[in-house]
py3Dmol code that shows the C-alpha trace and the ligand (Angstrom):
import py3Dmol

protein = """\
ATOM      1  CA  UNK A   1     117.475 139.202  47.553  1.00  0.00           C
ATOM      2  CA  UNK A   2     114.746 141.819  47.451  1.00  0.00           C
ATOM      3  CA  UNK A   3     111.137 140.719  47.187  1.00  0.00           C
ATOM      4  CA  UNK A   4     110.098 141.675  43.492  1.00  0.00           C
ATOM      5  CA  UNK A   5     106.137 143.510  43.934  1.00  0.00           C
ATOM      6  CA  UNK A   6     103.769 144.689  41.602  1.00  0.00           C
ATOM      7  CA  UNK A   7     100.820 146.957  43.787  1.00  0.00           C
ATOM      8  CA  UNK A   8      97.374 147.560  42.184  1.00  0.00           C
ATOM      9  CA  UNK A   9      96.251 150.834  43.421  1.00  0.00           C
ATOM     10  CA  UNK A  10      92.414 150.763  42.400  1.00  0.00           C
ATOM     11  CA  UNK A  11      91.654 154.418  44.086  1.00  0.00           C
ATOM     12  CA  UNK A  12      87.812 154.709  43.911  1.00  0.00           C
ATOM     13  CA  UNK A  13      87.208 152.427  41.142  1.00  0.00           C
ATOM     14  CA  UNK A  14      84.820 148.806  41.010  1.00  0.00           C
ATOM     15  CA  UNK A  15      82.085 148.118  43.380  1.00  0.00           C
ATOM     16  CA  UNK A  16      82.184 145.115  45.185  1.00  0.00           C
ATOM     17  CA  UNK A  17      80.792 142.929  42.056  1.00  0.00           C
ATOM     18  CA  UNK A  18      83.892 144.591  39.513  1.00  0.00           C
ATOM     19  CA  UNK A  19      86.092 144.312  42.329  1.00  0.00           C
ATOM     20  CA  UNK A  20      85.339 140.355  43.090  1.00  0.00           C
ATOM     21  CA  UNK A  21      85.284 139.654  39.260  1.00  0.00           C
ATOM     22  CA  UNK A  22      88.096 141.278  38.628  1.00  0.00           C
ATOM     23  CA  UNK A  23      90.537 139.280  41.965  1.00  0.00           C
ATOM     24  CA  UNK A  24      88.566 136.114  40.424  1.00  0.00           C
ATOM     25  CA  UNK A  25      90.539 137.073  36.818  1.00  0.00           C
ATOM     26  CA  UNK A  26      93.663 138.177  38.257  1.00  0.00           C
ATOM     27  CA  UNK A  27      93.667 134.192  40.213  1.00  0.00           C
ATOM     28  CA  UNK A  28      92.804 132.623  37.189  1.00  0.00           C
ATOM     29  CA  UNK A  29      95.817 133.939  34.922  1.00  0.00           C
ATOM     30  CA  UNK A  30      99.590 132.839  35.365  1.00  0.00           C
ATOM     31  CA  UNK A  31     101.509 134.844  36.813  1.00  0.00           C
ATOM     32  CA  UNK A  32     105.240 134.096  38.571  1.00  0.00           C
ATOM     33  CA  UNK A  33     104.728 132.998  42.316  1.00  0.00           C
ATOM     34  CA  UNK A  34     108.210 134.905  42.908  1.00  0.00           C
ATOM     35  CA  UNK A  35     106.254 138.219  42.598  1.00  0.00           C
ATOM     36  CA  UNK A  36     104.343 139.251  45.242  1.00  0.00           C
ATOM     37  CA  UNK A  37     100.972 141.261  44.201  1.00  0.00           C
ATOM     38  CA  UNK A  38      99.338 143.281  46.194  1.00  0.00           C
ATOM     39  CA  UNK A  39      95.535 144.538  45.711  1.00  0.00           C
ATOM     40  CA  UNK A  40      94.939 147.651  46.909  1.00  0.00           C
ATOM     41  CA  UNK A  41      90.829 148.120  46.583  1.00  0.00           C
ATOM     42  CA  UNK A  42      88.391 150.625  48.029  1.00  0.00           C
ATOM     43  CA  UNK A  43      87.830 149.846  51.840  1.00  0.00           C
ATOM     44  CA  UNK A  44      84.769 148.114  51.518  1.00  0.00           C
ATOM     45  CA  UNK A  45      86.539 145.857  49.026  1.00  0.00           C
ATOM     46  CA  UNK A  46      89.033 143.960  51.831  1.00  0.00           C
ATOM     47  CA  UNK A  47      87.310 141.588  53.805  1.00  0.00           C
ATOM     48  CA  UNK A  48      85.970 139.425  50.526  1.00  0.00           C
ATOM     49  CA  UNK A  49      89.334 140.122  49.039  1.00  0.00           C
ATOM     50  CA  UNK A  50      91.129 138.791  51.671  1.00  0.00           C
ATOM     51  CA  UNK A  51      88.787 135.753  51.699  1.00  0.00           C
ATOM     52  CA  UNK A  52      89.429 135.153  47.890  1.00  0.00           C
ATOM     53  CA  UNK A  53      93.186 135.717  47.999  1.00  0.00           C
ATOM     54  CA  UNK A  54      93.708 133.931  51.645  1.00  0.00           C
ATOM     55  CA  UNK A  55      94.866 130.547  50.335  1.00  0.00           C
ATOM     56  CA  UNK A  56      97.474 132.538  47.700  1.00  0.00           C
ATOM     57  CA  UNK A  57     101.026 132.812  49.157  1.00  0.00           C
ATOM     58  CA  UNK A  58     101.962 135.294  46.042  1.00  0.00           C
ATOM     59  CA  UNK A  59      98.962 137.696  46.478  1.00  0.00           C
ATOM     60  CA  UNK A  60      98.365 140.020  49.316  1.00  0.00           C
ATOM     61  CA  UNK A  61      95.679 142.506  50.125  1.00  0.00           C
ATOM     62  CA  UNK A  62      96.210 146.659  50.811  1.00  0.00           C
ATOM     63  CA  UNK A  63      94.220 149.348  52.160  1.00  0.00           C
ATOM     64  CA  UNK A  64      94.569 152.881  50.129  1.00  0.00           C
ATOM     65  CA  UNK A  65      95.002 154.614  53.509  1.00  0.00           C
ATOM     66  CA  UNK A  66      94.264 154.703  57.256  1.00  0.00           C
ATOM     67  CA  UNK A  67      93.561 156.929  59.583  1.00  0.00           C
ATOM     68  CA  UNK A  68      96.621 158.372  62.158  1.00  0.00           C
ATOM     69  CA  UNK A  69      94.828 157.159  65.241  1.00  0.00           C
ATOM     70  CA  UNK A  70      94.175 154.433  66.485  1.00  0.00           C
ATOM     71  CA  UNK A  71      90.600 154.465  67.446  1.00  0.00           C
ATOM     72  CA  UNK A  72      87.991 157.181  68.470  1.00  0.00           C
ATOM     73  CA  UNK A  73      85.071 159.596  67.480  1.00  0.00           C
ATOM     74  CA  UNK A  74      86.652 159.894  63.934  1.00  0.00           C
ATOM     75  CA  UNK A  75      83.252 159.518  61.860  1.00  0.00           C
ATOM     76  CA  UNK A  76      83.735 158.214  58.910  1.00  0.00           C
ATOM     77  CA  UNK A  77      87.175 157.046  59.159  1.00  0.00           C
ATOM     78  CA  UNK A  78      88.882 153.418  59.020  1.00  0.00           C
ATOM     79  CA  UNK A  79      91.500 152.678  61.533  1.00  0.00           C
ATOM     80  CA  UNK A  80      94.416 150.512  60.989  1.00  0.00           C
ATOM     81  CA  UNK A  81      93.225 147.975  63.475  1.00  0.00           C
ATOM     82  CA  UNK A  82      89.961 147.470  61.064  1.00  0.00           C
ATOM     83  CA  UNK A  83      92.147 147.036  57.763  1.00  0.00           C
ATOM     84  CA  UNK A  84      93.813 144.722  59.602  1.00  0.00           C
ATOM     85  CA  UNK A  85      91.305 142.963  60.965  1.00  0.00           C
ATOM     86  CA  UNK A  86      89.638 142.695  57.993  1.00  0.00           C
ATOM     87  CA  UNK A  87      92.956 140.958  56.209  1.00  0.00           C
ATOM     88  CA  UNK A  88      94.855 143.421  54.826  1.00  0.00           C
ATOM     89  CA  UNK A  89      98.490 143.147  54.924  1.00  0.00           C
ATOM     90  CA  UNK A  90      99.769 146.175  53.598  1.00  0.00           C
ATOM     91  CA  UNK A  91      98.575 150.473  53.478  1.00  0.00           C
ATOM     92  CA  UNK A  92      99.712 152.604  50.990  1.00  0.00           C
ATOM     93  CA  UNK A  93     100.290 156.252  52.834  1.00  0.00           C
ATOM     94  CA  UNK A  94     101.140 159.509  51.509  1.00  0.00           C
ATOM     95  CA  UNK A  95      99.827 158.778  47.837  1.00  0.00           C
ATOM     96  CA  UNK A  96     100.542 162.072  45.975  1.00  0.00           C
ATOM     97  CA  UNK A  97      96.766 162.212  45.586  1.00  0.00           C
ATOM     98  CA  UNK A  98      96.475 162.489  49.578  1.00  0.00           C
ATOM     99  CA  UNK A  99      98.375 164.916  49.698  1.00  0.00           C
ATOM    100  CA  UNK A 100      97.038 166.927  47.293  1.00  0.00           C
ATOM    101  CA  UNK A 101      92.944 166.430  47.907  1.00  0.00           C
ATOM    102  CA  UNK A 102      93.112 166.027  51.456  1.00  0.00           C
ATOM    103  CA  UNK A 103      96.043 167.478  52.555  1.00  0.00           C
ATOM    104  CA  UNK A 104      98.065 165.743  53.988  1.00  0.00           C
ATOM    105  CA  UNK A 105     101.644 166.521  55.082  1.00  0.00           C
ATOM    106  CA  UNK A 106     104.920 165.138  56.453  1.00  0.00           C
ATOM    107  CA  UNK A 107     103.555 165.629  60.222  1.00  0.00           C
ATOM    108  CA  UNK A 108     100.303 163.174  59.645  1.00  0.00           C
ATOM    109  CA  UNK A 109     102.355 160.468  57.735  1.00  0.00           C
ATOM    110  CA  UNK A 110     104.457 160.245  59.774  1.00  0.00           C
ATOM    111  CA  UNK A 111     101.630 159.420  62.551  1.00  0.00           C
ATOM    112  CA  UNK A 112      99.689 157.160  59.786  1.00  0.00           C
ATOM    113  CA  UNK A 113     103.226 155.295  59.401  1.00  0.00           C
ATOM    114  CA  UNK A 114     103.594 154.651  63.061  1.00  0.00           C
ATOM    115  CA  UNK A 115      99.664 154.006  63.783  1.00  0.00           C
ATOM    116  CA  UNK A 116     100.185 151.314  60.687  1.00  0.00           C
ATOM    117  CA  UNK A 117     103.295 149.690  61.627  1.00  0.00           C
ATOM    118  CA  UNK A 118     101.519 149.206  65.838  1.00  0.00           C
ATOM    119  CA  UNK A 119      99.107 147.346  64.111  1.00  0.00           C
ATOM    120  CA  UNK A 120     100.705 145.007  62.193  1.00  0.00           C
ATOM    121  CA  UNK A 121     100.241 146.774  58.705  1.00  0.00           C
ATOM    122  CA  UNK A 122     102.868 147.237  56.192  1.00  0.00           C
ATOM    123  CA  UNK A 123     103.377 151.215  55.139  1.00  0.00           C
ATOM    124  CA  UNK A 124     104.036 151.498  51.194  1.00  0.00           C
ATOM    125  CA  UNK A 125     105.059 154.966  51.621  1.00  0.00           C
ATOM    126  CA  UNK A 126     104.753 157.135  48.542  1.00  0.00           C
ATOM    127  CA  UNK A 127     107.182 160.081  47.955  1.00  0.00           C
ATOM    128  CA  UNK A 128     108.104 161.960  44.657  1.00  0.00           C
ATOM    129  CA  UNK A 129     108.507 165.376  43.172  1.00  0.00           C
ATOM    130  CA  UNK A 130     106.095 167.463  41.258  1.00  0.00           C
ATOM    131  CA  UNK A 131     106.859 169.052  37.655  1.00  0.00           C
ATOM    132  CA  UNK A 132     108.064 172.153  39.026  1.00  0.00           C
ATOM    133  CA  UNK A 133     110.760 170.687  41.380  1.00  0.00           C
ATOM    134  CA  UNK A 134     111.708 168.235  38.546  1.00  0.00           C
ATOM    135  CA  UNK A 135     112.288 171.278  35.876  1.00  0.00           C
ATOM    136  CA  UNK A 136     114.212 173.264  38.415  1.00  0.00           C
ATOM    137  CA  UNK A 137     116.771 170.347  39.347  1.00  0.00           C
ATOM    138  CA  UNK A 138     114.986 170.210  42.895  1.00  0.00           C
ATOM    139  CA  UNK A 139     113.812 166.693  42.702  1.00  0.00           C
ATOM    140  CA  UNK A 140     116.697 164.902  45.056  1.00  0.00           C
ATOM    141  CA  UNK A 141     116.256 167.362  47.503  1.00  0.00           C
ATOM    142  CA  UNK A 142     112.728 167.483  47.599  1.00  0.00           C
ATOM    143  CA  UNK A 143     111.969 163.429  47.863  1.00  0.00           C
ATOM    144  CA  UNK A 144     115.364 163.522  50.171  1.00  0.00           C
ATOM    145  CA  UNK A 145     113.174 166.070  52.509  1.00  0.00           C
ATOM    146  CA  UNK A 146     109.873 163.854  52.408  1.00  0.00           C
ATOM    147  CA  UNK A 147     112.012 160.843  52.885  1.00  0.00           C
ATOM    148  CA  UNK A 148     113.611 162.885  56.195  1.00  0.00           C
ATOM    149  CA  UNK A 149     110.465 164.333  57.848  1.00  0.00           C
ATOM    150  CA  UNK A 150     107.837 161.010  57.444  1.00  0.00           C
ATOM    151  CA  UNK A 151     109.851 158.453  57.930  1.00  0.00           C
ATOM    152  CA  UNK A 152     113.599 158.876  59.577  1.00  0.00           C
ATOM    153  CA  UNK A 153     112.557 158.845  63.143  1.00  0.00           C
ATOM    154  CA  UNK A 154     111.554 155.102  62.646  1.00  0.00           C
ATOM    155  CA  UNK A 155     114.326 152.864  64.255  1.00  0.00           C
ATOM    156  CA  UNK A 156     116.260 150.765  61.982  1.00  0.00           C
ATOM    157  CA  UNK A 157     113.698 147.857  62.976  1.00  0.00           C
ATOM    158  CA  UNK A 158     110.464 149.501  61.762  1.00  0.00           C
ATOM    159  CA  UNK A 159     111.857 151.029  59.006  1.00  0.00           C
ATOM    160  CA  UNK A 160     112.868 147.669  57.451  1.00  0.00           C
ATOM    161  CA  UNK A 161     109.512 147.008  57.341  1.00  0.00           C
ATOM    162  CA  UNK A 162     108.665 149.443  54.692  1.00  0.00           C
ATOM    163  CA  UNK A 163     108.100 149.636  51.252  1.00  0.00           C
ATOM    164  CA  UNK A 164     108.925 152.516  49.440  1.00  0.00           C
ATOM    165  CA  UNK A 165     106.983 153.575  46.283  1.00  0.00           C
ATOM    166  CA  UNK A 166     108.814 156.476  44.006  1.00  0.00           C
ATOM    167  CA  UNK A 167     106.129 158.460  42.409  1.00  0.00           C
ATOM    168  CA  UNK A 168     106.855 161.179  40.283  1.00  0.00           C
ATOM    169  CA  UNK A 169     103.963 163.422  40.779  1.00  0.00           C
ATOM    170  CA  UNK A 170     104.064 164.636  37.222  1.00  0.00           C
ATOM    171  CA  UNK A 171     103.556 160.803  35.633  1.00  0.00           C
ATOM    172  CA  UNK A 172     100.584 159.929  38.040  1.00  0.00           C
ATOM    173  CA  UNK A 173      97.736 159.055  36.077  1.00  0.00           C
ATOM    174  CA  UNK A 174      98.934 161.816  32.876  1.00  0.00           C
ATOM    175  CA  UNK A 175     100.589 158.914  30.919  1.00  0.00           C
ATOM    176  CA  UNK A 176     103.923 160.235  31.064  1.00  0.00           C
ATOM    177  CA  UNK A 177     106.438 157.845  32.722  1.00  0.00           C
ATOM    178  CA  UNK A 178     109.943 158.927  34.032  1.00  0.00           C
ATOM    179  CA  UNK A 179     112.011 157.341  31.914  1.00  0.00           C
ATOM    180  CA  UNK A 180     114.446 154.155  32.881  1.00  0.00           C
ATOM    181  CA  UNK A 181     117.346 156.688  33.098  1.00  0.00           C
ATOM    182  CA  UNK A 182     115.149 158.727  35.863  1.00  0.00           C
ATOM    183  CA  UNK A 183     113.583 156.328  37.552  1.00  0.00           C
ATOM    184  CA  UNK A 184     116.962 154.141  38.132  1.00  0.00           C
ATOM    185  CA  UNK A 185     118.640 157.759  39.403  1.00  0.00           C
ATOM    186  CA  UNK A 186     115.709 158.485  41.629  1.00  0.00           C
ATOM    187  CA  UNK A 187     115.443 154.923  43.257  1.00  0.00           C
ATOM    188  CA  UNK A 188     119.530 154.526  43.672  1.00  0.00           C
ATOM    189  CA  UNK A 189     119.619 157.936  45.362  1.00  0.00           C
ATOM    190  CA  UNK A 190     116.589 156.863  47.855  1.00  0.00           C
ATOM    191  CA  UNK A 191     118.565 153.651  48.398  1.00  0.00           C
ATOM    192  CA  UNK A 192     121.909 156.039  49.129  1.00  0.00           C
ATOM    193  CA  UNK A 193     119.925 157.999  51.939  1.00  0.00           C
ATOM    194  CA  UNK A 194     118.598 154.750  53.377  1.00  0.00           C
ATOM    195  CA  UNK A 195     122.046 153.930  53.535  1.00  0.00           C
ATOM    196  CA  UNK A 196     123.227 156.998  55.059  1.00  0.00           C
ATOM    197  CA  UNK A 197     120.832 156.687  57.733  1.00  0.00           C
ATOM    198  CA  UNK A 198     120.153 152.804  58.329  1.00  0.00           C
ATOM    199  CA  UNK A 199     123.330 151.195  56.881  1.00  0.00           C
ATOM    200  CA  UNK A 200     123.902 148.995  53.981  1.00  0.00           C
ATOM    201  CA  UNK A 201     121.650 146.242  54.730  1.00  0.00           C
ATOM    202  CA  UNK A 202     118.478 147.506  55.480  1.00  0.00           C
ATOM    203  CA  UNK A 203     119.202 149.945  52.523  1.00  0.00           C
ATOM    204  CA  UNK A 204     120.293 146.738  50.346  1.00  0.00           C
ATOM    205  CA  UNK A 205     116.881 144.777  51.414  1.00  0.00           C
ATOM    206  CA  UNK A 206     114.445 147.162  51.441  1.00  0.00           C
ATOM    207  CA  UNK A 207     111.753 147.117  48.175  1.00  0.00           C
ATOM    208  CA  UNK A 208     111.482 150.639  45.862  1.00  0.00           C
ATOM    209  CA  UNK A 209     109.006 150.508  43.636  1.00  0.00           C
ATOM    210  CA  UNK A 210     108.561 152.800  41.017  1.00  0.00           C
ATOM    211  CA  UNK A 211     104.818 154.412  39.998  1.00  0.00           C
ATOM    212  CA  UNK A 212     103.230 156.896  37.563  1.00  0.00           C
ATOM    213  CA  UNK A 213     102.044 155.826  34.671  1.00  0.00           C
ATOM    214  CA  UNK A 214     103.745 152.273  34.496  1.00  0.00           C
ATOM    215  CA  UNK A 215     102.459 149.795  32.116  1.00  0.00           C
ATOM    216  CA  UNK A 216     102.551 146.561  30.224  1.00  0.00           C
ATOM    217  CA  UNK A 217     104.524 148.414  27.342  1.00  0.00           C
ATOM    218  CA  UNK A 218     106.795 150.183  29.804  1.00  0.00           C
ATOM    219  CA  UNK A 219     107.049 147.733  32.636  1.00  0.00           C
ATOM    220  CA  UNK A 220     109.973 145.725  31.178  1.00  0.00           C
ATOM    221  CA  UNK A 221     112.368 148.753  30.636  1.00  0.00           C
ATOM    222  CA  UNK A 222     112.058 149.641  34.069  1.00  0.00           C
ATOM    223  CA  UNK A 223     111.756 147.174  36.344  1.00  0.00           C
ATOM    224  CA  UNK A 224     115.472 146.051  34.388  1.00  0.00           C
ATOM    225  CA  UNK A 225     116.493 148.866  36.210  1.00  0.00           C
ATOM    226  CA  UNK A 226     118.905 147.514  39.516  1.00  0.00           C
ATOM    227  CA  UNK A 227     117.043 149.731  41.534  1.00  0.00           C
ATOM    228  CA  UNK A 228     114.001 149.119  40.816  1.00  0.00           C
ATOM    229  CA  UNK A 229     111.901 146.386  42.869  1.00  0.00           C
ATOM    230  CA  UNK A 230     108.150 146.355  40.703  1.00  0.00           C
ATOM    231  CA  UNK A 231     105.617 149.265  40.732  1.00  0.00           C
ATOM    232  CA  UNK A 232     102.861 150.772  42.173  1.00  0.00           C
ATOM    233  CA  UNK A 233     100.105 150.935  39.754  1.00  0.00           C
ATOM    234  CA  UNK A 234      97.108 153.094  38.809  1.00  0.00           C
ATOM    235  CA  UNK A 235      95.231 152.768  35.895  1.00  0.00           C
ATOM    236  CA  UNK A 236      96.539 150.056  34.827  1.00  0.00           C
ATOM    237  CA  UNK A 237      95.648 147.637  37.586  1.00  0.00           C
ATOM    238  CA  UNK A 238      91.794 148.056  36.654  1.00  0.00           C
ATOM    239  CA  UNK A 239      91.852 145.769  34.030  1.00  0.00           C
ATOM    240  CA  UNK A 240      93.384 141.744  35.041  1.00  0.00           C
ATOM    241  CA  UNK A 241      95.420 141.113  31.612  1.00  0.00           C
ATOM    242  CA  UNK A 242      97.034 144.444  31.891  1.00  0.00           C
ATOM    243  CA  UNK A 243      98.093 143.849  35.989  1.00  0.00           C
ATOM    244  CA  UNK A 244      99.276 140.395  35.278  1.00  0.00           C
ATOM    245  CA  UNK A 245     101.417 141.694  31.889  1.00  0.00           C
ATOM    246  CA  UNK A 246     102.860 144.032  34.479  1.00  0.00           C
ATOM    247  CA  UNK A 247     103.912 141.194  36.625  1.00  0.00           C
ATOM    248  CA  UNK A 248     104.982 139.091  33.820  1.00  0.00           C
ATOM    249  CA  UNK A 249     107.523 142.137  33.303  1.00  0.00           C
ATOM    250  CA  UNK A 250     110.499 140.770  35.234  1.00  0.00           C
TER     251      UNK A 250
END
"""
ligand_1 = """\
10
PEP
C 99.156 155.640 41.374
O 98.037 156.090 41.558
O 99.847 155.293 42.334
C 99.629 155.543 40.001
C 100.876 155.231 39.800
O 98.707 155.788 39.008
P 98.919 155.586 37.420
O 99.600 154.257 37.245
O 97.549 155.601 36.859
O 99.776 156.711 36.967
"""
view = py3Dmol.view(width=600, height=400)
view.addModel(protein, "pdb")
view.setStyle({"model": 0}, {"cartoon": {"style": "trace"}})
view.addModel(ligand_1, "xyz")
view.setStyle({"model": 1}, {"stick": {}})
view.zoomTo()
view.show()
């Protein structure tokens, strides 16, 4: 059975007092122990995270990214080691937000996915389609081609590792949401490719969750989907009612 996740992508939101007082809110509500969540805070956020969340089997701690090597005259950059040292668990790579402000491409994630995976981080690996792909009927091919180029020269071991976030580039933080109908086509047809390439049980085990614009109202609707495994989410992981409503969604 595949682990059921809800990720809280903060981006560059809370200093360290919002971000404590908000993991100290997120403890204190009830939520189900079969969901896993992650909290993905600004760097500087991780090591008192960690501490908080250390003792909590059902919460786990992200980085937003790393860098692709492993150590070096890089100023100003965090290397996997560190996140992990600090904690962490998990790195989200490839957010659509990466790739658009700091350009990254298929070549670097796929060298932030193998830097992550040597040091004992888990890659949630964000891939989706923008508008213009979606309108012209592009959108299978173009997440097929992201899924191809960052991540199929893993062997079946490390890939099993991953978790794979579907992110429509056009619902990321605009409050439109693909519909249940969408997401469930996008996330079986990921799943189908997995299978193609790794065979039926890594494709059958492996998490897909689905983010852009997922919410407390919406959550329910799509994480019915078979497909779809919990969700990555933006916006509305900043507030602790709205994160644990999310998880309360299964
Ligand atoms: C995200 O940043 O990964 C995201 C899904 O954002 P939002 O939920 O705000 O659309």
């Amino acid at each position: 059975m595949r682990r059921k996740i809800v990720a809280g992508n903060w981006k560059m939101n809370k200093n360290i007092h919002q971000g404590l007082e908000l993991v100290n809110e997120l403890i204190a509500l009830d939520s189900p122990a079969d969901v896993l969540k992650i909290i993905a805070p600004p760097f500087v956020h991780i090591a008192h995270i960690s501490q908080l969340v250390k003792s909590k089997s059902d919460m786990a701690v992200a980085a937003q990214n790393c860098h692709q090597e492993t150590s070096g005259a890089y100023t100003g950059e965090i290397s996997a080691e560190m996140i992990s040292s600090c904690g962490a668990q998990y790195v989200i790579i490839g957010h659509s937000e990466r790739r658009l402000y700091f350009g990254e491409n298929s070549a670097l994630l796929t060298q932030k996915v193998n830097t992550a995976l040597a040091n004992s981080l888990t890659p949630i690996f964000c891939l989706g389609e923008n508008m213009e792909e979606r309108n012209a009927n592009k959108h299978l091919e173009a997440v097929k081609q992201q899924l191809k180029d960052a991540l199929f020269h893993l062997t079946p071991a490390e890939f099993s590792k991953l978790i794979i976030a579907y992110e429509p580039v056009w619902a990321i933080g605009t409050g439109l949401t693909a519909t249940s109908h969408q997401a469930q086509g996008m996330h079986n047809f990921i799943r189908a490719e997995i299978n193609k390439k790794y065979g039926k049980d890594i494709s059958e085990q492996i998490s897909i969750l689905y983010g852009g614009s997922c919410n407390a109202q919406n959550a329910k609707e799509l994480f019915a989907c078979i497909d779809v495994d919990g969700g990555l989410i933006g916006g509305a992981s900043l507030k602790a009612a709205d994160f644990i409503a999310i998880a309360n969604s299964f």
